[in-house]
Residue, then its C-alpha position, 0 to 999 in steps of 0.5 A: x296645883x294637883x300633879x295632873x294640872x301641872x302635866x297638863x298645863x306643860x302638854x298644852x305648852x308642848x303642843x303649843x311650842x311645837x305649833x310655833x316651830x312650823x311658823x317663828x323658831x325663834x319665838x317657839x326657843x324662847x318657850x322651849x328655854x321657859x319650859x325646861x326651866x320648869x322641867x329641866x331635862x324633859x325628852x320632847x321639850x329637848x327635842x322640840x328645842x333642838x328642831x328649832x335650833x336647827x331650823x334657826x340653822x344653829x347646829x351646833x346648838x342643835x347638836x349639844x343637845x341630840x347627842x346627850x338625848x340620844x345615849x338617854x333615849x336610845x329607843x326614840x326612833x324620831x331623835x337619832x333620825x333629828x341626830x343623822x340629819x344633823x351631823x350629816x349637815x355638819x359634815x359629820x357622814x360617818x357619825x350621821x349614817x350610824x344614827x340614821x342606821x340606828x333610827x331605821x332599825x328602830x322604825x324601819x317605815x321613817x322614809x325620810x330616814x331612809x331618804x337622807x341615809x342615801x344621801x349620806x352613804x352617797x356622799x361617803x362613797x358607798x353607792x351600792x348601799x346609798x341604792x338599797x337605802x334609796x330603794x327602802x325610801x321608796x318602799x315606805x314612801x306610801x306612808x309619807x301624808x305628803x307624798x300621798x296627798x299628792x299621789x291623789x291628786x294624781x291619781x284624780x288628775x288633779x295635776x296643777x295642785x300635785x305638782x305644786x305640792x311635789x315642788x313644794x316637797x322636794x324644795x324641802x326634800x331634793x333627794x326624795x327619789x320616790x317624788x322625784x318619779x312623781x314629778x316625772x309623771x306629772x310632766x309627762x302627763x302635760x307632754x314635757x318629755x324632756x322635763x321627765x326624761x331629765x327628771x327620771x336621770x336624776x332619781x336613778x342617778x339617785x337610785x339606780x336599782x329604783x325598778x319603777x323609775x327605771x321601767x317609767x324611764x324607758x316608758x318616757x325614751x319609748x314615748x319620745x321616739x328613742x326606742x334603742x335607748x328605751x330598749x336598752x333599759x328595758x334589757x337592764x330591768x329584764x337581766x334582774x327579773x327575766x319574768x318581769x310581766x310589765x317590762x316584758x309588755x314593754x319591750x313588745x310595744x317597743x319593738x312594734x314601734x321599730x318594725x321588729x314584729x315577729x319578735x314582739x308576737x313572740x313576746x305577746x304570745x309567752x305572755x299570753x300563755x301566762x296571762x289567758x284571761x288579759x283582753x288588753x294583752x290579746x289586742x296588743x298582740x292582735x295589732x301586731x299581728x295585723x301589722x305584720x300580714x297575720x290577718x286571720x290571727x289577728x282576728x282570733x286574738x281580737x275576738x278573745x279580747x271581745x270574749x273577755x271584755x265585750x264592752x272594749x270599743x277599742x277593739x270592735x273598732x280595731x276590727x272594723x279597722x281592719x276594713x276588708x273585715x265584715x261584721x255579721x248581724x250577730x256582731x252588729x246588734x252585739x256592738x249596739x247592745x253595749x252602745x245602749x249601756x247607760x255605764x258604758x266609757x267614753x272611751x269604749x263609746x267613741x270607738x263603738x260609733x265608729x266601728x257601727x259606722x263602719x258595719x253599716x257601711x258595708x251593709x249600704x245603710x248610709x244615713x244611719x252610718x253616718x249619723x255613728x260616724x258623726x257621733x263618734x267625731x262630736x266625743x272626739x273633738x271635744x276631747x281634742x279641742x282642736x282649733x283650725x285658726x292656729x293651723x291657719x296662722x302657721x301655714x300663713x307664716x310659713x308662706x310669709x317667710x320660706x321665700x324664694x330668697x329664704x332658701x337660696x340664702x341657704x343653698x348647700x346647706x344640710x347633710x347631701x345624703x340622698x337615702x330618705x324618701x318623704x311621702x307627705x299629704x292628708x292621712x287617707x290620700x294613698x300614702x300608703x299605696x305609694x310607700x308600699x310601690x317604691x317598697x316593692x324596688x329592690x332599692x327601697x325599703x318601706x319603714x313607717x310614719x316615723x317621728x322624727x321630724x316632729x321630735x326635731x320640730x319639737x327639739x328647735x321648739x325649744x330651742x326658740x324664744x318661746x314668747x315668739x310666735x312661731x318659736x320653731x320656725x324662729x329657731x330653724x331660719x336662726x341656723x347655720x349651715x353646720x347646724x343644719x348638716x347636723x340636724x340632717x345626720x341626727x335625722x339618719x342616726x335616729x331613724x337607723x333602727x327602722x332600717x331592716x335591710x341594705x337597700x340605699x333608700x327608705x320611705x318616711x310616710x307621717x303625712x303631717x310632714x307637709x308642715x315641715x318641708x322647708x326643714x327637710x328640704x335644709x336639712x337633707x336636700x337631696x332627700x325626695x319628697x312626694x305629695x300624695x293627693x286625692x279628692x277633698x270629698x273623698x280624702x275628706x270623708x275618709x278622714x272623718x271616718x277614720x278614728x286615728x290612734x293618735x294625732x290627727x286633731x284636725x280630722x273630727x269635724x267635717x268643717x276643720x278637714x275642709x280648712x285643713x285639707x285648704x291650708x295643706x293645698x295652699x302651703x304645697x301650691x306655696x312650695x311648689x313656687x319658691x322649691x320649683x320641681x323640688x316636689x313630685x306630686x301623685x294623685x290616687x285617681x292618676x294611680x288608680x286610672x294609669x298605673x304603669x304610667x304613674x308608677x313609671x313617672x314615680x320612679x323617675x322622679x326617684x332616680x329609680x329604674x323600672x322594675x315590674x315588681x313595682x306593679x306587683x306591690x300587692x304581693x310585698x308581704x313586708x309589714x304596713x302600719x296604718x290603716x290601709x294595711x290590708x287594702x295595699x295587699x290587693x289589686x288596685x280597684x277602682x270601685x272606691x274612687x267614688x265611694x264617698x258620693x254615698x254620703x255626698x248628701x251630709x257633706x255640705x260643711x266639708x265642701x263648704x269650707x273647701x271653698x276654691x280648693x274642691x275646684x282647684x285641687x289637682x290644679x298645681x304642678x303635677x297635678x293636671 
């Protein structure tokens, strides 16, 4: 047999050992044993055999032959890498990062090397360096096919098959910090908070100078109604780079969220001298702004945004939004030459039918309004997938349980602090206009739609038999009254950060919280609550037209607002039974009609004396965060009572599924 015959036929016999070791070790020794009878003391078969007696769990073995190959191949990166792993496996951590540190010097993109030399320095006690290490891990990760296959699936929404392949990974590799952050983004993608909050601890637990998981971190606390807790860890990534763009960006949009604008406008603004030409910076400040009263600013930050990107519907529909905003014709045939674009987004497409809409509106061609405004709702609701029956079935057990008996069995539970005031009812139905009267009392302080009855309702969620029907409510009649104390005092502790002055009340407007007003009523039993109402036609139809930033599932199709503003009158009429005279209900068309009068009976039921500056609201110059922002800094007119009639000919569907409800909807306590 010819030299080269010979070193073919024991390449072939490598490449085929090593085959094997993916499958059967034990088969893949046997002819590795074979093969260095034939050539004896060959480098890759030695290696080759060595990896499978680790895979067999024969370190020693494994060992006996690493550390002779390794003073022979003092050059081969892969087998003081296969050396390390070893001895820190056989508890040998000294040794093991001296030939990790030898194999990274050799090839410094081994991220796996990298990877299991943090876990060694962590096991010996040096964290700053186990950090830098982890840190290089993540730098040279991009090199790993693993990880960068399912980085693609990520990044192509393919999220069943990327998180298969990270769990996959990370059953082989626990430590590996950059997957670790993956996963947490797949979680978070699915709406696991809770996963990716605990997924993320650990890798910086892990890597505590790992930047990005850090900044994911306080996007995931921001995300989950903890904004002091995300502001905190924003402060950390911000005393290592002050000038970090992205953190910075961060820290505006959580101080948004607690209230505290002027400081994020400052922050958009040194931003924005950094960044002239971002059209997603100029609208986050434009929101901003408008919160805030800045009205006519909030026009010019938007209007640059337009200039920058005349195709980004969001923003032409945050002008329409503004609703005492008019476009000219210039703007209207400018927004339909982007409709007719063929490349146009979904996205800017859905927020474009919204904003023509609403400009056509205001120019009295209904009909074709409508027909934008339909439009709209159709890409929306087939986003959304909203299902009205499981709506329905939740308002039916609610009724079916929180009985009269229910909450006397429970008396004298929950935190007796008086200090919130709910406002609940359908978006568009003068929540806004209530909050922004009680705000107006030098007792109460307006905040906003604030989260954190949700986050409790999501927190009891998981604390239920989650293959129950309704593992929520399951796990809130399950509590005692500590327990429900505590769920009280959580309530105020977490809402704190809205509270901007010393006023002993404040406002909590999410609508949604209707659903949930046998949990605030056990847990904070001396809080108020108020039912905002107005005509279904009219709340209806606002709603339809309304694009909500998020939420609002409900609101996309005429028939799902019918059931829904159904199911609502049917829960509060339910309420209003076994709670008599727990809640004080305000319709918009009393308001509008006898102000003081309504204002007075509000205040009553608040415990409030009157105060003129109650009918004055319009002058509260405080921050409003939704969409009747401008609106509340006017006189109340009576002009939009019966607006919506102008489209009173396409609302069939909304007054059909109405059924009874478009008859009797002021017919409950309080609403005469």
């Amino acid at each position: 047999m010819t030299e080269a015959a010979a070193t073919g036929t024991l390449e072939q016999a490598l490449a085929h050992a090593t085959r094997l070791l993916e499958r059967d070790p034990a088969l893949a020794a046997e002819q590795l044993d074979e093969i260095l009878q034939v050539a004896p003391g060959h480098p890759r078969a030695l290696h080759l055999l060595a990896t499978a007696r680790a895979s067999l769990g024969d370190l020693p073995g494994a060992l006996a032959i690493l550390v002779p190959l390794a003073r022979t191949q003092p050059n081969a990166a892969a087998i003081h890498f296969d050396l390390g792993v070893a001895l820190g496996r056989s508890g040998s951590e000294r040794d093991a990062i001296a030939a990790l540190r030898h194999a990274v010097a050799l090839k410094p993109e081994l991220p796996q090397a990298w990877r299991v030399l943090g876990d060694c320095l962590t096991a010996a006690g040096e964290a700053e360096a186990a950090d830098a290490a982890y840190a290089c891990h993540v730098r040279h990760a991009t090199r790993d096919p693993q990880l960068m296959a399912a980085a693609v699936a990520l990044a192509e929404n393919r999220i069943p098959e990327a998180e298969a392949r990270l769990r996959e990974h990370l059953r082989q590799a626990p430590t590996d910090v950059a997957a670790i952050r993956m996963l947490a983004e797949v979680a978070a993608r699915l709406g696991r908070n809770e996963d990716a909050l605990h997924l993320l601890e650990r890798c910086l637990e892990l890597a505590p100078g790992f930047r990005e998981a850090r900044r994911n971190y306080a996007l995931v606390l921001h995300r989950g109604n903890q904004p002091e807790q995300a502001l905190a860890e924003i402060e950390r990534l911000l005393a290592a780079d002050p000038e970090d763009a992205g953190s910075r960006n961060l820290k505006a949009a959580v101080l948004c969220r607690t209230g505290d604008y002027e400081q994020a406008i400052g922050i958009y603004a040194a931003l924005l001298e950094q960044y002239p030409d971002n059209p997603k910076l100029w609208v986050s400040q434009g929101h901003a702004l408008k919160t805030a009263g800045h009205n006519e600013r909030a026009v010019a930050a938007y209007r640059r945004s337009l200039a920058l990107e005349p195709s980004f519907g969001e923003v032409w529909w945050s002008l329409a939004n503004l609703k005492t905003f008019r476009f000219n014709a210039d703007e209207l045939a400018a927004m339909r030459t982007q409709l007719a674009r063929a490349d146009l987004g979904e996205d800017d497409r859905l927020h474009l039918e919204f904003a023509v809409g609403k400009a056509l509106e205001d120019a009295g061609e209904y009909e074709p309004s409508f027909r934008h405004y339909a439009r709209g709702n159709a890409i929306r609701h087939a986003q959304l997938g909203y299902r009205a029956d499981d709506t329905s079935a939740r308002v039916r057990h609610i009724r079916e349980h929180y009985t009269r008996e229910f909450f006397a069995a429970r008396a004298g539970s929950g935190c007796p602090a008086p200090d919130p005031i709910f406002v609940v009812g359908l978006p568009r139905a003068g929540s806004t206009l209530i909050e922004q009267i009680l705000s107006s009392h030098s007792r109460v302080e307006g905040t906003m739609e604030l989260p954190e009855i949700t986050s409790i309702a999501r927190l009891l969620r998981g604390q239920g038999d989650a293959d129950g029907a309704m593992p929520y409510h399951d796990a809130l009649a399950a509590l005692d009254a500590d327990a429900l104390r505590a769920l009280g005092e959580r309530y105020l502790a977490h809402t704190r950060i809205q509270r901007k002055t010393s006023a002993p009340l404040f406002i909590d407007k999410m609508p949604n919280n209707f659903m949930h007003v046998g949990l605030i009523h056990l847990m904070l039993p001396n809080a108020k609550i108020i039912d905002a109402r107005r005509h279904p036609l009219a709340c209806g139809f606002s709603v339809f037209k309304q694009h909500f930033a998020r939420g609002q599932g409900f609101s996309y199709g005429l028939e799902d607002i019918g059931r829904y503003y159904r199911d609502y009158m049917a829960l509060m009429t339910h309420f209003d039974t076994v709670l008599p005279g727990r809640i004080h209900r305000v319709a918009y068309e009393r308001m509008v009609e006898d102000t003081e009068g309504e204002v007075r009976r509000l205040l009553d039921y608040c415990g409030l004396p009157y105060e003129a500056a109650c009918l004055r609201f319009f002058e509260n110059t405080r921050p409003v965060r939704t969409a009747s922002s401008e609106q509340v800094r006017q006189p109340i007119y009576r002009e939009g009572l019966d607006h919506w009639r102008h489209y009173a000919a396409w609302l069939e569907p909304l007054a059909s599924a109405l059924g009874p409800a478009l008859a009797g909807w002021s017919d409950a306590p309080g609403g005469e």
